[in-house]
N, C-alpha and C positions, 0 to 999 in steps of 0.2 A: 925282622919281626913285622906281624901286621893286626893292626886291630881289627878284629871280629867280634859280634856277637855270638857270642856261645851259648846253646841251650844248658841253661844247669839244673830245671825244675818243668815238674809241668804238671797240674791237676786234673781234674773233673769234678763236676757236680750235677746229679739228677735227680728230678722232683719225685717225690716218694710216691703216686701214685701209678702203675703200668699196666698199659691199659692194650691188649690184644686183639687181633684183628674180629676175634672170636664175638667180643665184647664192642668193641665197635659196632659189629654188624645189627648187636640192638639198637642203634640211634638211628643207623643210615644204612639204605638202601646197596649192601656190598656183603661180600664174603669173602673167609680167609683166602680162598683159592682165587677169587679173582685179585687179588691184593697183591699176593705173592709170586703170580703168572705175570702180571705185570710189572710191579715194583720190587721185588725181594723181601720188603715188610715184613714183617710177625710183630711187634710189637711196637710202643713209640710211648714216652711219661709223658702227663698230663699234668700242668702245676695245679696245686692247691692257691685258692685263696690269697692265704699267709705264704708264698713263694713266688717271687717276681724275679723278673732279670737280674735285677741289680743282686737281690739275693743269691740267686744262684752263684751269679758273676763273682762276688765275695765265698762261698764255700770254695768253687773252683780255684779261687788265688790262694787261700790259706792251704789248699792240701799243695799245690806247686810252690810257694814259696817254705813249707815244711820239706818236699823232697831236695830243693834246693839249700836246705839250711841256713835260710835266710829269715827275718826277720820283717813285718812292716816296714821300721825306720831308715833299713836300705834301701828302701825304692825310692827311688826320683822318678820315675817316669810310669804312669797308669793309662792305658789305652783301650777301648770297650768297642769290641765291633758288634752292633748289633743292629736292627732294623725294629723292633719292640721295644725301645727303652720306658725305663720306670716314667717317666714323665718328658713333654715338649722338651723343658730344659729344668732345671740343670743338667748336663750331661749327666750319666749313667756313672762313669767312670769315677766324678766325683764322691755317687753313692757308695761306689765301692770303696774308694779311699776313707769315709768315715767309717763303715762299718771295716774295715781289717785294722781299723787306728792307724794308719798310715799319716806322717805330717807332709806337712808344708811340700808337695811336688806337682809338678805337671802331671793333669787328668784333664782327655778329653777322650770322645764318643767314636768310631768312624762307623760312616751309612755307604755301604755296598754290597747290604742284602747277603747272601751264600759264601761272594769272593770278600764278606768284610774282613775276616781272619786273615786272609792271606793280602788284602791292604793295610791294617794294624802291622801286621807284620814286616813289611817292608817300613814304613814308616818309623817303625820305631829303631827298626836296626840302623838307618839314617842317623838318627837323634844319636844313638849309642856310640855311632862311628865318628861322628864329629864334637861327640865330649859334652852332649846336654843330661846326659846322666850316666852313671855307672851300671845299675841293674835295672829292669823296667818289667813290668808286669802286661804282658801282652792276654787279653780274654774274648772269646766270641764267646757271648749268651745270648738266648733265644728262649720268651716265651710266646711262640708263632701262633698256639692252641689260642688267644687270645684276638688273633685278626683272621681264623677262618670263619667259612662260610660251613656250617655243621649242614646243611642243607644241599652242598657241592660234594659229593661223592669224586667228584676226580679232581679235588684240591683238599678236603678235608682229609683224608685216609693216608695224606703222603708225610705229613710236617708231626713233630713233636719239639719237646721243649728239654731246654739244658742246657750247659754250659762248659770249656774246656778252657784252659789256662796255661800258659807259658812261662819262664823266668828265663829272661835272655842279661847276661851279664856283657860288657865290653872288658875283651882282655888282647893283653897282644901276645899273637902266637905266631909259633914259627912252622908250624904245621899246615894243615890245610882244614881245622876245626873251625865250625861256626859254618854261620849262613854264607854263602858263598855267592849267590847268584838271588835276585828276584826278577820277578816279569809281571808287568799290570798290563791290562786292556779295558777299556769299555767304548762300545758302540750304542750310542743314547736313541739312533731310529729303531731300535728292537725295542724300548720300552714298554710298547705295546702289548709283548707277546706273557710279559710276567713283572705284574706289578698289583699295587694295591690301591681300590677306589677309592680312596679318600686320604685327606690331610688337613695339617692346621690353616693352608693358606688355599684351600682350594674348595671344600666342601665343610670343613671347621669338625669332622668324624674321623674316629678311627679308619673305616673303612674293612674290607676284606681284601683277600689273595685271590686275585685271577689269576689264570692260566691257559695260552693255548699250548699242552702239553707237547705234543708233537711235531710242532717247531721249534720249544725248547730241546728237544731231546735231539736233532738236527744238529741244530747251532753246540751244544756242548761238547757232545763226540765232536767235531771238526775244532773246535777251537779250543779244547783240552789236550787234545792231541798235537795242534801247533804251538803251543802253548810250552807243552814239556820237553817238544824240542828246542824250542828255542832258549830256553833257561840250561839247558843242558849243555848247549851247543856254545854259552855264554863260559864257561868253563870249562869247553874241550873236553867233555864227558857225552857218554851213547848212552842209550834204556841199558845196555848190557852192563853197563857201570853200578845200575842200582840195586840198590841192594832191598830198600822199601819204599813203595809208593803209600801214600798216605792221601786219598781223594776225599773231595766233600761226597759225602753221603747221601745222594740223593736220590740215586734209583739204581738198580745191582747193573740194568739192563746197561745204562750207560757207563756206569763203571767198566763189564765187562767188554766193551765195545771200546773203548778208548786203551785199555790194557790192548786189546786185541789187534789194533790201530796201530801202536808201538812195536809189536811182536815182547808186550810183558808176560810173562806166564803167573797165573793168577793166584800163585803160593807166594809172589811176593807181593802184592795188595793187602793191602789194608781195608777190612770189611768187617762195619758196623750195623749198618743201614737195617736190616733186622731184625735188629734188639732198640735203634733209635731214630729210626726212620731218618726225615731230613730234618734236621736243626739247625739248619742256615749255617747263620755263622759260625755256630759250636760245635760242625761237627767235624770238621778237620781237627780241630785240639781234645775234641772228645777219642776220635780212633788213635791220636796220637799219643797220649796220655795211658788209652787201657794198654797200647801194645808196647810202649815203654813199661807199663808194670807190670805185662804178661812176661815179657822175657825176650817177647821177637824183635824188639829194636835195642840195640846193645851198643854201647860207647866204640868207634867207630866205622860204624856202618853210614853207608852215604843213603838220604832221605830226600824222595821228592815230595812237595805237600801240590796239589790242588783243587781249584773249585771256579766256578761259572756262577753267577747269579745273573737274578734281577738289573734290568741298566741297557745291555746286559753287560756286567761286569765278568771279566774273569780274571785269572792270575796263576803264578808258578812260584815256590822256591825250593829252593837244593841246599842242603846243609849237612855238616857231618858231623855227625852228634858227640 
């Protein structure tokens, strides 16, 4: 027997307003056709007001800890990957533990932009594997609409806001169920190429999202693609093994190019990008959430998740659901 984290629940949450390229193109200088030649885009939600991270963060966990059939009071362990949080500090994560009524457990934040979901993720399945809690609620939320520049037509038009959620339990199995494998990277000389102007210890401002676009799109195909070999290669598993890739969201073009990189054929991708453009953190658990509740990810099929960010950070894992 060996103990794993096994996926047993998983949500979403998105802000009620959605807002199309269509409609976009009244604020900023763009149209749908250049949006979608470029990016794959058509649409992306925009939070209200009354709708923050943390909010979101919390709908996300409640609809995954209800497909999980678990409760608040099971979790010991709350994990918030995001880059927007509700405030400097307190953590995000803590917000979310008062608002699900969640007591007395480990909550903290993690900051790795895009790949933050897929560092919560690793992290927590740690924690889980060595007995710091039995169930843990893993969430990347993003509300990014909040640090653009509406004036940056090639940084504004890519990002939207939202939130996806996981319930990883610690069981021992005799099987080959649960996360199996993770893989983290980041290289801090790229910082430059996608980050944001400002912070509490540097300028004392939120700041916006730059971007030199096309050195990120570079660097992601090449190191998304080594990326899933090597997590794969960590379990004596090939692309031909999987069965769904689940990537961050962030542009079809790289998507398809890293599938194409691998020799994956693009019926087993996972593509949201669309319907929510890039939501950083939350969009690995956002595509992975809808297509657990569409039908196309089914209890044991083997799942690759990943994502690149800001840092630049990236990351892999393989699990089997």
């Amino acid at each position: 027997m060996t103990r794993r984290s096994i996926l047993v629940g998983t949500g979403s949450a998105l802000p009620r307003t959605r807002v199309s390229n269509d409609e976009l193109a009244k604020r900023v200088d763009t149209s749908d056709e250049w949006i979608v030649e470029r990016t794959g885009i058509r649409f992306r939600h925009i939070a209200e007001a009354d709708e923050t991270t943390g909010t979101l963060a919390a709908d996300a966990a409640r609809h995954a800890l209800a497909a999980a059939g678990l409760v608040p009071a099971d979790i010991g362990l709350i994990i918030v990957a995001t880059a927007t949080p509700d405030n400097t500090f307190p953590a995000t994560a803590t917000k979310v533990q008062a608002l699900i009524g969640a007591p007395d457990c480990i909550a903290f934040d993690v900051a790795a932009v895009c790949s933050g979901f897929l560092y919560a993720l690793s992290v927590a399945d740690s924690m889980l594997r060595t007995g710091a809690a039995k169930h843990a609620l893993v969430i990347g939320s993003e509300t990014f609409s909040r640090i653009l520049d509406w004036e940056d037509r090639g940084t504004c038009v890519l990002f939207g806001d939202g939130a996806g959620a996981v319930v990883l339990s610690a069981e021992e199995v005799a099987d080959d169920r649960g996360i199996l494998a993770t893989r983290l990277h980041a290289e801090g000389q790229y910082g430059d190429m996608l980050y944001v102007d400002g912070g509490p210890s540097t300028t004392g401002t939120v700041g916006h999202v730059r971007m030199q676009g096309r050195e990120v799109f570079r660097h992601a195909v090449t190191n998304l693609a080594a990326v899933l070999g090597e997590v794969l290669a960590d379990v004596g598993l090939s692309a031909a093994d999987i069965d769904w890739v689940v990537p961050h969201q962030a542009n079809k073009r790289i998507i398809d190019a890293t599938a194409k990189k691998l020799g994956l054929p693009a019926e087993r991708v996972v593509l949201t990008v669309d319907q929510h453009a890039n939501t950083s953190a939350a969009s690995v658990p956002l595509a992975l959430d809808l297509a657990v509740r569409d039908g196309r990810i089914r209890r044991g099929d083997l799942v690759v998740l990943e994502a690149m960010g800001g840092g630049f950070t990236w990351g892999a894992a393989v699990l089997r659901v």
